[in-house]
N, C-alpha and C positions, 0 to 999 in steps of 0.2 A: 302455174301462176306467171303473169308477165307485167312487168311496169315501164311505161316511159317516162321521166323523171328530168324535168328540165327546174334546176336549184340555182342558188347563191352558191351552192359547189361548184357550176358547170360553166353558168352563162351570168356573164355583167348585165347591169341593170336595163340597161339601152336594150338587150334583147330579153329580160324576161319579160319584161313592159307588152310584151307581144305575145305572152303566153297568158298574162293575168284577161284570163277569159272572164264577161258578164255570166250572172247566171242564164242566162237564155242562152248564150253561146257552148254555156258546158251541158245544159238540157241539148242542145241541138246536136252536138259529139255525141253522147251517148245514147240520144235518137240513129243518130249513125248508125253506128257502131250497132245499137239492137238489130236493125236493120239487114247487117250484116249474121244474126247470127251471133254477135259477141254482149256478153256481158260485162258490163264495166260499173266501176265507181270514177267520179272525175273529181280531185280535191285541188282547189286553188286557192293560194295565199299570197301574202306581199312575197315573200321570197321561194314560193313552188310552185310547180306543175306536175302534177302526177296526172296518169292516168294506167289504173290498175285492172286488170280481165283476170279470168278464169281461163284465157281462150290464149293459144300460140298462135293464131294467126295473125298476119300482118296491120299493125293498128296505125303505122304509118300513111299513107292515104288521107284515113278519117281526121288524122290529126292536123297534116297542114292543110288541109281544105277548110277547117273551120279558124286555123291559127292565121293561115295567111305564109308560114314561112314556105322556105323551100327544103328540096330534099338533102340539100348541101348542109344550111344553117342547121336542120335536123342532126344529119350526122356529127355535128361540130358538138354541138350544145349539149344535144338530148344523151341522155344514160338508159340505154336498154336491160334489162336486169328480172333473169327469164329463173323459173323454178324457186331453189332454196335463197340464190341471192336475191331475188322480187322478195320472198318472203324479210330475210333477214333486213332488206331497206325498209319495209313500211314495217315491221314491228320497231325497229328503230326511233325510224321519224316519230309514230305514234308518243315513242319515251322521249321526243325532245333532245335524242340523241345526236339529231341531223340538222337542229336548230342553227341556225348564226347564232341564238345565246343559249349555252347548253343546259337542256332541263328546262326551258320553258314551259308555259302550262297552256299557253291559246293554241298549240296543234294541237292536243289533243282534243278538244271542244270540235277543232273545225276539223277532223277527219271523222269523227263522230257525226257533224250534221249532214257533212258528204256523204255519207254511208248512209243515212237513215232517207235522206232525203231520195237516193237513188233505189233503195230498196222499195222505199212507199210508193215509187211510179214502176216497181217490177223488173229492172235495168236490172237485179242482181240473180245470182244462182246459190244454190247451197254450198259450193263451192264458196262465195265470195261473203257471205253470211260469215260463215264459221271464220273464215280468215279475219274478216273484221272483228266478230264477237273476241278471237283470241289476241288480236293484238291488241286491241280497246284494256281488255283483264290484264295483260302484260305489262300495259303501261302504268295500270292504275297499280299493280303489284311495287313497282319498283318505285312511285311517287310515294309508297307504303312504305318500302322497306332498306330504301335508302337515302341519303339527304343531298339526293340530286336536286329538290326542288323546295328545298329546307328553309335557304333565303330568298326566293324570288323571285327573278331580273328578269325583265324583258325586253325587249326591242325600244319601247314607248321609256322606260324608266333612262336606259341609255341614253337616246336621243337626248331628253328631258337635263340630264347631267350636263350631256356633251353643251347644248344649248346656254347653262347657267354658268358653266369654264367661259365660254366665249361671253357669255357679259357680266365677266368679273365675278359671278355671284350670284347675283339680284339680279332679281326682275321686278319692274314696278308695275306693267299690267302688259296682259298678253288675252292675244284674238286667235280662235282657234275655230274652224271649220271640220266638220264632220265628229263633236263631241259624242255625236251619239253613237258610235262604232266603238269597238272591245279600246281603238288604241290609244283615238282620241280621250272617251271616257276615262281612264288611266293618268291622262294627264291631266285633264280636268281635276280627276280628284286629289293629284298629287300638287296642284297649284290654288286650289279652293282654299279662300281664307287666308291666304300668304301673299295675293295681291289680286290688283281686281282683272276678273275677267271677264270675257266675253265674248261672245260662241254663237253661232249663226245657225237658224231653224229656217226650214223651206217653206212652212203651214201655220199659222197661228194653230195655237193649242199644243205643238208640238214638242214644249219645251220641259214639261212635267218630268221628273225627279231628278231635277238639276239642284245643286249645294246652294245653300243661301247667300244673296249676296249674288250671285251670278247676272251679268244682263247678256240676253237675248235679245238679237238684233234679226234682221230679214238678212236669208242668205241673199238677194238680189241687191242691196244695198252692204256687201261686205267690203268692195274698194274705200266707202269711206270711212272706215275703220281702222284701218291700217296702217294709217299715218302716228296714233296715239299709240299705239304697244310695240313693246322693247322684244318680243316675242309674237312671232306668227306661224302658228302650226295648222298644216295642212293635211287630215290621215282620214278619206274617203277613199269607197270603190270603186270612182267616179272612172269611168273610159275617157273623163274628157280632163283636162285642164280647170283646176278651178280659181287659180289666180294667173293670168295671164299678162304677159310682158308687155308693156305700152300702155296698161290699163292701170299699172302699180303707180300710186302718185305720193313720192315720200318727201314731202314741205318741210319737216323738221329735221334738221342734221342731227342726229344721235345714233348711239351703237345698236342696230338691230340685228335678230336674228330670225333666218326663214329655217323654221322645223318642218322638210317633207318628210312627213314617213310614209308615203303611198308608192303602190306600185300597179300602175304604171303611175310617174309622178304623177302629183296634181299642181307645181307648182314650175312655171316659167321665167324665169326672173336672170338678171347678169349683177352678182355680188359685185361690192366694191370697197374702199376702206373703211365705208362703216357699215358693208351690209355682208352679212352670214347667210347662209346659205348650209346647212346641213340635209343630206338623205341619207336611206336606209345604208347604200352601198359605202358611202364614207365614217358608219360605226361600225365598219368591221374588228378595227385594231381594238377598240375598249369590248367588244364582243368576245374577242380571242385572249384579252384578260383573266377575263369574266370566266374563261373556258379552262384556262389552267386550273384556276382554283379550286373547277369541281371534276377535274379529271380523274383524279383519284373514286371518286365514287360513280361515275360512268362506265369504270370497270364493273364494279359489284353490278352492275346493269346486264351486263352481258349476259352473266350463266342464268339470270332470268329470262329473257328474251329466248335462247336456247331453248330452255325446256317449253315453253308455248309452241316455239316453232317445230316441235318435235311432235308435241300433241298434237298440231298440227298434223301432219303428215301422216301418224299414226290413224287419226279421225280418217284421213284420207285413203290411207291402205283398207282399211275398212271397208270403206264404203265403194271403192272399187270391186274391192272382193263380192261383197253382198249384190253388187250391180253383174258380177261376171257367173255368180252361183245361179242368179235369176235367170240369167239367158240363157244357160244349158239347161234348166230346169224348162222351161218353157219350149228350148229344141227335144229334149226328151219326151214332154208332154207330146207336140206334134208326131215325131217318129212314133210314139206307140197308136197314137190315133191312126195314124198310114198305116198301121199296118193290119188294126182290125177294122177299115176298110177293103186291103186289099181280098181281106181271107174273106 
């Protein structure tokens, strides 16, 4: 097994922003990469980059030709992590072990659809099967049997806090883009009914099972929005920018706050004494709170993890074995057929 692993461990935001591949960019990797020969999953989030094979050979190549970086930024950032350590990081991640906030519960959703979605176009092998299927069990084991994820906290609820410190408290109405994603969604509902919002849709009809009380505005008309909320949250997958600098027009002097939680940002903007300015990488410190508290039970984590990853290997000695019975079996079969030819 082998992972390249470019994290919020490794690499500051400025270069993961260059990993957070679209999904057609992580379909065209792992078109690669089949190509080559190699089977892979490719999982991308606001704060990762994995990409995991069955295969030791070199996945370097396939990765910055589609990333864009170079072999240098590669060796700086990326984390290579070949055999029991590739296994030990993604059973890990899988438990939210590897999270910015520890014990999360959106990785493991999104290595789940990374996994499913790469196996239904054939990118995968029984080798990469069985590793998924047991780290997937692993994680759900230990969201079972320990109170790593007993109270909650995510990325979205932090930001959310951090955001309500900087304006004193209160918030009297907040504009938020890309409600319809895991992170925006999240605050959406943590803000629904405690003041007014409002959330930008690309399509009419679009806006169904939003909380009552919510207005829905045209994303193409969200500049002029921005000027009435004391809060402005930004959390799409967008590759582009979707508030842009020059275009921000703020008429009323009051205290605002710009919530990015995207990666790569979506927001361009220059804070000033009454403008905020929060992303992913500046909730580190209330993340690594968050992380004392549940450290104690991120132990009990481990000796679960362990034994999957054992199963692991054991499935694997197996099925080596059974792979290595068959080919002498099959050389034997031949040899005797040679030779009641030769007679």
């Amino acid at each position: 097994m082998q992972i390249i692993s470019v994290s919020h461990e490794t690499a500051p935001l400025s270069v993961r922003e260059r990993f957070a591949l679209t999904r057609e960019k992580q379909l065209k990797l792992m078109r690669s990469l089949y190509g080559s020969g190699i089977r892979s999953v490719v999982i991308c989030t606001c704060n990762r980059f994995e990409v995991c094979t069955s295969s030791d050979s070199d996945l370097r190549p396939s990765v910055m030709d589609i990333t864009g970086c170079t072999a240098e930024e590669l060796e700086r950032y990326a984390r290579i992590k070949t055999g029991r350590d590739a296994a030990e990081h993604l059973f890990k991640t899988a438990a939210g072990l590897k999270s910015m906030v520890l014990g999360e519960d959106q990785i493991l959703g999104q290595i789940k659809r990374a996994f499913e979605e790469s196996r239904e176009r054939g990118f995968t092998d029984s080798e990469l099967n069985t590793f998924f299927r047991l780290a997937v069990t692993s994680a759900k084991r230990i969201k079972t049997e320990t109170l790593l994820s007993a109270t909650p906290v995510s990325m979205a609820g932090i930001g959310l806090k951090a955001a309500k410190e900087a304006l004193g408290g209160k918030i009297s109405s907040a504009f938020i883009i890309g409600a319809g994603g895991k992170t925006g969604s999240i605050i959406l509902k943590d803000l629904a009914g405690a003041c007014q919002v409002t959330v930008t849709v690309r399509r009419s009809g679009a806006a169904g099972g939003l909380p009552e009380g919510t207005r829905t505005v045209s994303y193409t008309e969200r500049y002029k929005y921005i000027d009435e909320a004391d809060l402005i949250v930004s959390a799409t997958s967008a590759p582009h920018r979707t508030l842009e600098r020059g275009r921000i027009s703020l008429k009323t002097r009051k205290k605002r706050v710009f919530l990015d939680m995207a990666v790569p940002p979506d927001i361009d903007m220059e804070p000033d004494e009454n403008t905020v300015l929060i992303n992913v990488d500046m909730l580190r410190k209330a993340a690594e709170e968050n992380n004392l508290k549940k450290a104690d039970e991120a132990k009990r984590a481990l000796p679960i993890i362990e034994k999957y990853i054992d199963e692991y290997y054991g499935w694997l000695e197996r099925k080596k074995l059974y792979e290595y019975k068959n080919r002498n079996k099959d050389k034997s079969s031949g040899n005797a057929s040679g030779t009641a030819c030769n007679a």
